[in-house]
mmCIF file of the C-alpha atoms, coordinates in Angstrom:
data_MODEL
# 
_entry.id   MODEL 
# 
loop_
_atom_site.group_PDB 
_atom_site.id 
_atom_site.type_symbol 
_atom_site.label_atom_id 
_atom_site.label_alt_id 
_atom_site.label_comp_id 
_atom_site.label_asym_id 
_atom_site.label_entity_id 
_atom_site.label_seq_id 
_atom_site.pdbx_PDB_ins_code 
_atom_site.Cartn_x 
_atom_site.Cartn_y 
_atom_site.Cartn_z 
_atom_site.occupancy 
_atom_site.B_iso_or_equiv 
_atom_site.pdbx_formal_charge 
_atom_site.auth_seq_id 
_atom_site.auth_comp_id 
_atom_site.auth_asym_id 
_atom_site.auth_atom_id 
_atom_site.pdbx_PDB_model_num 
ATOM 1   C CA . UNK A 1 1   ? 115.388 74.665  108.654 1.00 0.00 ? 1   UNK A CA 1 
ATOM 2   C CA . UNK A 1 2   ? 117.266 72.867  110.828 1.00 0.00 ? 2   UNK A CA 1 
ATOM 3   C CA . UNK A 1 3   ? 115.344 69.904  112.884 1.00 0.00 ? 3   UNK A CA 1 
ATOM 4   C CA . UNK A 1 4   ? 116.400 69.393  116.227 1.00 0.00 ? 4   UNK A CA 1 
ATOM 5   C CA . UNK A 1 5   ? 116.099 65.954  117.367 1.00 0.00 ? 5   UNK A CA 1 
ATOM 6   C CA . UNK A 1 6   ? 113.575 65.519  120.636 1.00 0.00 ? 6   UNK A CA 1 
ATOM 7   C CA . UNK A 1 7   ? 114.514 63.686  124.032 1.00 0.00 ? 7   UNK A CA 1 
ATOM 8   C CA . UNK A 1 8   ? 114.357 60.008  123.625 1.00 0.00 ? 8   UNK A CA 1 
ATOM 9   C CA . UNK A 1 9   ? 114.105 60.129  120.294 1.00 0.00 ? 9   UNK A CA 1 
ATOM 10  C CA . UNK A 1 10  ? 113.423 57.118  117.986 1.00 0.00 ? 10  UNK A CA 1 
ATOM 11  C CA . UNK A 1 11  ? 111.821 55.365  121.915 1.00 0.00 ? 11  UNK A CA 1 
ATOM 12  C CA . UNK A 1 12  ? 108.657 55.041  123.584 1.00 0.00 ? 12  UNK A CA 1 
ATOM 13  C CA . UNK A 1 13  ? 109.571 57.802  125.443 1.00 0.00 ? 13  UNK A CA 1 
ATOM 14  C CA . UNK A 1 14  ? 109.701 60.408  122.689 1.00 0.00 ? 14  UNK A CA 1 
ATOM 15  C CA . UNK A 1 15  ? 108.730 64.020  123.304 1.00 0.00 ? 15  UNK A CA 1 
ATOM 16  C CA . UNK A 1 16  ? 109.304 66.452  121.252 1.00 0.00 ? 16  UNK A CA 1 
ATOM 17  C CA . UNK A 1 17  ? 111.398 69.780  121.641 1.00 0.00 ? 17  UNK A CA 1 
ATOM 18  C CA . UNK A 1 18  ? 109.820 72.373  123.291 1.00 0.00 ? 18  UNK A CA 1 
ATOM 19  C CA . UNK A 1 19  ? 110.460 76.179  124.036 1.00 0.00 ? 19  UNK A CA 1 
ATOM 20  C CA . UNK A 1 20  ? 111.749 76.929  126.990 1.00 0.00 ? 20  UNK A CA 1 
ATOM 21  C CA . UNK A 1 21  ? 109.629 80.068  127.886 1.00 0.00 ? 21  UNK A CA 1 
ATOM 22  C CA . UNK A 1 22  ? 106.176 78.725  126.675 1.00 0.00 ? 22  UNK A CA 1 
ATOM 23  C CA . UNK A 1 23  ? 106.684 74.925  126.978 1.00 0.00 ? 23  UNK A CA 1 
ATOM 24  C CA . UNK A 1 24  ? 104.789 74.536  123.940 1.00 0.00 ? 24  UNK A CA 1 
ATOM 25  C CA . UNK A 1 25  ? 106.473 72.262  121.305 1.00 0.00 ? 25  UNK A CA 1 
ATOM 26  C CA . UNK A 1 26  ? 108.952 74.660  119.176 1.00 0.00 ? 26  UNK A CA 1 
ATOM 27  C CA . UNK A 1 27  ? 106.659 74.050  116.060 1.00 0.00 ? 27  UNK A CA 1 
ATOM 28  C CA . UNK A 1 28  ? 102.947 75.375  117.740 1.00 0.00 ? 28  UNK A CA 1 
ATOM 29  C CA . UNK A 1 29  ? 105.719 78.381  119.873 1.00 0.00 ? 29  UNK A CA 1 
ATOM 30  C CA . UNK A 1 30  ? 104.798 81.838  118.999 1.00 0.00 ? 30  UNK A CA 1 
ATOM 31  C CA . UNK A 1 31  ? 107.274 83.720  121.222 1.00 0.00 ? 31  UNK A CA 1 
ATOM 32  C CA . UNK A 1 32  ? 109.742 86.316  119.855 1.00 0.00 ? 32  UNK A CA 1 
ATOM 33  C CA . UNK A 1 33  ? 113.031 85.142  118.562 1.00 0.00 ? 33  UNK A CA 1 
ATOM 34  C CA . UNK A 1 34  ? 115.775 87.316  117.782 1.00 0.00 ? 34  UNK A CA 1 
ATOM 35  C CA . UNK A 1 35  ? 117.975 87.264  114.713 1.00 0.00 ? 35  UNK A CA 1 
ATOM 36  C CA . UNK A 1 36  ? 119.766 83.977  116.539 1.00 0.00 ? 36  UNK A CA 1 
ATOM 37  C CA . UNK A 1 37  ? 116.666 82.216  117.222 1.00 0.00 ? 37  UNK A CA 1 
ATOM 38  C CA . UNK A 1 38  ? 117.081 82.460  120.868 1.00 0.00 ? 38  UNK A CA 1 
ATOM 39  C CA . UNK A 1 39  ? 113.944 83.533  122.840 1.00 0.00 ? 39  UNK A CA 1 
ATOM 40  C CA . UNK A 1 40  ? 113.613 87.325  123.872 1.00 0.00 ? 40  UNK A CA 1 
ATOM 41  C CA . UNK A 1 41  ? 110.683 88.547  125.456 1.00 0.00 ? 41  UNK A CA 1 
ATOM 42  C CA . UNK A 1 42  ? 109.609 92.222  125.845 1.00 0.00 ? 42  UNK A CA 1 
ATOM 43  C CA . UNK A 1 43  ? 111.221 92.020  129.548 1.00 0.00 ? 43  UNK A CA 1 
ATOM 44  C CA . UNK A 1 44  ? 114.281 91.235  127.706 1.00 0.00 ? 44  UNK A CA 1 
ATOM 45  C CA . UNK A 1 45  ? 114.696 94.211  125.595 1.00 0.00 ? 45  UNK A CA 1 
ATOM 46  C CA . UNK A 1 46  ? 115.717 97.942  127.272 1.00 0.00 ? 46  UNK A CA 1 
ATOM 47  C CA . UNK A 1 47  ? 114.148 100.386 125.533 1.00 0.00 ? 47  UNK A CA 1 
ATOM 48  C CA . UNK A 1 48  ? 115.064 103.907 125.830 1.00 0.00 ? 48  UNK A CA 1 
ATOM 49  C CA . UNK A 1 49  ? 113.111 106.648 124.944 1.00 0.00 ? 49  UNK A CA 1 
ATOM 50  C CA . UNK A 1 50  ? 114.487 110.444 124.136 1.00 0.00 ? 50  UNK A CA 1 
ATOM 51  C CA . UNK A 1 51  ? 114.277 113.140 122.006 1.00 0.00 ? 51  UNK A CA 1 
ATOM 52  C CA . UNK A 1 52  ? 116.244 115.014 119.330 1.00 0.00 ? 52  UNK A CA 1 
ATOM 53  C CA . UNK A 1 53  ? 116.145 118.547 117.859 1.00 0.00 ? 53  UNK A CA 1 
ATOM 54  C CA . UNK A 1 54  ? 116.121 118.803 113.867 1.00 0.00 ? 54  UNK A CA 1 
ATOM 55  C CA . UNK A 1 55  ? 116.520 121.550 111.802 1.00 0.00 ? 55  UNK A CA 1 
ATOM 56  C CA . UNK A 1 56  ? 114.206 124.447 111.801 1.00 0.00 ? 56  UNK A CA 1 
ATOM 57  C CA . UNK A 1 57  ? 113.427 123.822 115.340 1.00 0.00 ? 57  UNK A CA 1 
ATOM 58  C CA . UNK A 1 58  ? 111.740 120.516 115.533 1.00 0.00 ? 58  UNK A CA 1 
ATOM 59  C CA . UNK A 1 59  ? 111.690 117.553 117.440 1.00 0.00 ? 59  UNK A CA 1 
ATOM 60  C CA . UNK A 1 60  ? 111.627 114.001 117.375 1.00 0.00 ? 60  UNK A CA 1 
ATOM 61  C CA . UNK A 1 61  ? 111.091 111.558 119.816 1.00 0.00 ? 61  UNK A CA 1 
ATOM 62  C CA . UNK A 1 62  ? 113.637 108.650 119.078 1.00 0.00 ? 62  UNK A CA 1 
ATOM 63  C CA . UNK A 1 63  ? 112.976 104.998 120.356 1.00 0.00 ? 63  UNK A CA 1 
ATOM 64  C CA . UNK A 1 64  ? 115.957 102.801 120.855 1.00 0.00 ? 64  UNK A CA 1 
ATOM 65  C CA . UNK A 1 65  ? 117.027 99.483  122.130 1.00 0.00 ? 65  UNK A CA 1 
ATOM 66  C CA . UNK A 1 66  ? 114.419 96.964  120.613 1.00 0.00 ? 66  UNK A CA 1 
ATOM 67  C CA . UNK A 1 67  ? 115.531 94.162  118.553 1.00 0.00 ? 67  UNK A CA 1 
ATOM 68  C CA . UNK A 1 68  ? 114.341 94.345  115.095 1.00 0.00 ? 68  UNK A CA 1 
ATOM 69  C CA . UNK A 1 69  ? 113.534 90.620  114.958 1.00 0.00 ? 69  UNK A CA 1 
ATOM 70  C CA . UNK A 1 70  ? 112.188 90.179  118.292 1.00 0.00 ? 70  UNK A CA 1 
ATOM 71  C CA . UNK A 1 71  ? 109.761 92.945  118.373 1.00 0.00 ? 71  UNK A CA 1 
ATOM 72  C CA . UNK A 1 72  ? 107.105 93.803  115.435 1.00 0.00 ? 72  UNK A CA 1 
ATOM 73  C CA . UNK A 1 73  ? 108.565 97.208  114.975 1.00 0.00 ? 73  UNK A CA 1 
ATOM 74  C CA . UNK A 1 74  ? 105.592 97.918  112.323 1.00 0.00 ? 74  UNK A CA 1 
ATOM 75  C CA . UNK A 1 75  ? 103.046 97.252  115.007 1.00 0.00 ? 75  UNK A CA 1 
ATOM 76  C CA . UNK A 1 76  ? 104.434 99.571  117.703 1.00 0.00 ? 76  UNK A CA 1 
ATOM 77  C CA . UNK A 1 77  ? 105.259 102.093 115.353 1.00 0.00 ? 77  UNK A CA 1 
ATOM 78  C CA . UNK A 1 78  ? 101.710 102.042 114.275 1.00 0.00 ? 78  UNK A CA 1 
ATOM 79  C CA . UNK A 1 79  ? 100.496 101.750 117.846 1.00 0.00 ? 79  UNK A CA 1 
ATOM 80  C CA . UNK A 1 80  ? 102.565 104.836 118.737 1.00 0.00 ? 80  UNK A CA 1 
ATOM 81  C CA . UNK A 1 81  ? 101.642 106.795 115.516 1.00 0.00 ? 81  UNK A CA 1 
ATOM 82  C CA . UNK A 1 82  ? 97.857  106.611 116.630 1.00 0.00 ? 82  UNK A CA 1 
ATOM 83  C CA . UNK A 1 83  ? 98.260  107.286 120.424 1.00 0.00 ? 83  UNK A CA 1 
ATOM 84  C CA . UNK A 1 84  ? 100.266 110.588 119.511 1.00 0.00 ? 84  UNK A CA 1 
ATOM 85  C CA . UNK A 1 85  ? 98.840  111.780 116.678 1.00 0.00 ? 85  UNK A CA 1 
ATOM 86  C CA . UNK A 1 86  ? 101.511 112.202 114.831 1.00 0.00 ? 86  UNK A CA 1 
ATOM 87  C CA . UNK A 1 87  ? 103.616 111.064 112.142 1.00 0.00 ? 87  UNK A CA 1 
ATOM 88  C CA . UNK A 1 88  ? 106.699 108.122 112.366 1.00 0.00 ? 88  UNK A CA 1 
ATOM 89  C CA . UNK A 1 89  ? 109.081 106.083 110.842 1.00 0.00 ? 89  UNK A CA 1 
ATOM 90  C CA . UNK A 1 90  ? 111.628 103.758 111.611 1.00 0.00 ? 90  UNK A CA 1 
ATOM 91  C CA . UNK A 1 91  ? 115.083 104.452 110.634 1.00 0.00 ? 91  UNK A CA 1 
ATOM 92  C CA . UNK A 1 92  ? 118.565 103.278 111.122 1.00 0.00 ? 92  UNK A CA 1 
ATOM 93  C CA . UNK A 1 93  ? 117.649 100.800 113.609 1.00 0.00 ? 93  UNK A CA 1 
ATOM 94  C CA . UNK A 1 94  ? 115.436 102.797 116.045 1.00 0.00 ? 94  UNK A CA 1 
ATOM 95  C CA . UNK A 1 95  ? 111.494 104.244 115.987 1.00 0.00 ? 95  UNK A CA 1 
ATOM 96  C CA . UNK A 1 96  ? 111.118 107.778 115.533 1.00 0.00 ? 96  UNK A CA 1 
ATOM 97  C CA . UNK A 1 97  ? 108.102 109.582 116.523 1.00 0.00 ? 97  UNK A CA 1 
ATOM 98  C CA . UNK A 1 98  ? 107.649 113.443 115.133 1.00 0.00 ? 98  UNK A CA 1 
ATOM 99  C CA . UNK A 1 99  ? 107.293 116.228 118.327 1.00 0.00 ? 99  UNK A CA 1 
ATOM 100 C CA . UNK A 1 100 ? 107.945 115.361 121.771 1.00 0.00 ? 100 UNK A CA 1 
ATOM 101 C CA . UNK A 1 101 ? 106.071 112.616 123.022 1.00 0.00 ? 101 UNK A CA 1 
ATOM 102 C CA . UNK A 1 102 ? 108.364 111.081 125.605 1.00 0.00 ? 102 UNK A CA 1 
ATOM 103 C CA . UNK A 1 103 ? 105.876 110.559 128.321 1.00 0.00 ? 103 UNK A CA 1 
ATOM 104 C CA . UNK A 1 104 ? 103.084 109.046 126.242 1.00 0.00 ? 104 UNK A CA 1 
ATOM 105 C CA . UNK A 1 105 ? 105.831 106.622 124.234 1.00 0.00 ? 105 UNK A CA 1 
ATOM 106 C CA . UNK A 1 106 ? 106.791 105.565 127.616 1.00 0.00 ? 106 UNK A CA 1 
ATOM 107 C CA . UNK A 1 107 ? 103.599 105.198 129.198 1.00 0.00 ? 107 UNK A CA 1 
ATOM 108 C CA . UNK A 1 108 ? 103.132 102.606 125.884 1.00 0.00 ? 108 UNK A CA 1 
ATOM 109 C CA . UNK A 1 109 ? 106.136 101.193 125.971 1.00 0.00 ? 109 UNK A CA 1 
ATOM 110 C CA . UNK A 1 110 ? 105.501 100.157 129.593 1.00 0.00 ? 110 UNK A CA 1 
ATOM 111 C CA . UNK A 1 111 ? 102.250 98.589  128.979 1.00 0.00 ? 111 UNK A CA 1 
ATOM 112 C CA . UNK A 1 112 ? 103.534 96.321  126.222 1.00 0.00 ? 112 UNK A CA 1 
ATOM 113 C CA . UNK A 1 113 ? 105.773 94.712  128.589 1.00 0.00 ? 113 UNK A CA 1 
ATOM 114 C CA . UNK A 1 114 ? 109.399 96.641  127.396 1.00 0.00 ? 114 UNK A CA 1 
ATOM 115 C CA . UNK A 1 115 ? 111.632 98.196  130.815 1.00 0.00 ? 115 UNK A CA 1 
ATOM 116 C CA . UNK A 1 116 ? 111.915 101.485 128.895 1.00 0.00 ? 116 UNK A CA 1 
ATOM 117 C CA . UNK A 1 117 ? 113.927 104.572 130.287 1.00 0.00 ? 117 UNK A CA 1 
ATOM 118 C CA . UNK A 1 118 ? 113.663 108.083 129.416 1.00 0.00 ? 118 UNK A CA 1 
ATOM 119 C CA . UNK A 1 119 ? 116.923 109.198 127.950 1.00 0.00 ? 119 UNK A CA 1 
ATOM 120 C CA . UNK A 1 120 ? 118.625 112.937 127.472 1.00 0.00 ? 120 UNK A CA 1 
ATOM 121 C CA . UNK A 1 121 ? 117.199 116.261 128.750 1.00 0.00 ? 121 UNK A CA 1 
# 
């Protein structure tokens, strides 16, 4: 890892670097990084929310827009897998939900801080 050096370093005035979003030094920071270790928060990310038809007839509620790194896709999966009742994985970079559960994945989505947008007809 590389070690960033802190303002005034190697003075009496040394502080070490913190995290711009938290101000918390960068090795006690537990805010979301994406992939290039910048800071992205939930407010950050655009989710949009729509649906899909699959063979047979059914439908699948498809979450895109988060970044993998930045958001704990296993948690909101999970989170959105219990508040629907239904089954879900993630797949080629998106969350999908089985049966049409727009609203309600929205609704969530909201809560947890993300600007998501319903998508599609």
């Amino acid at each position: 890892m590389l070690r960033m050096s802190g303002l005034f370093d190697g003075t009496a005035l040394e502080r070490p670097v913190t995290c711009q979003a938290c101000e918390e030094p960068l090795d006690q920071c537990a805010c979301p990084r994406s992939a290039t270790g910048g800071v992205m928060l939930p407010k950050d990310q655009h989710a949009r929310v729509g649906r899909e038809k699959r063979r047979k007839g059914k439908t699948v509620t498809v979450i895109t827009g988060l970044d993998p790194v930045a958001s704990d896709w296993g948690a909101i999966l999970g989170q959105l897998r219990s508040a629907c009742a239904a089954g879900g994985t993630i797949s080629q970079d998106r969350i999908e939900i089985q049966g049409d559960h727009r609203e309600r994945v929205l609704t969530i989505l909201r809560d947890l801080g993300y600007p998501a947008k319903m998508t599609g007809g």
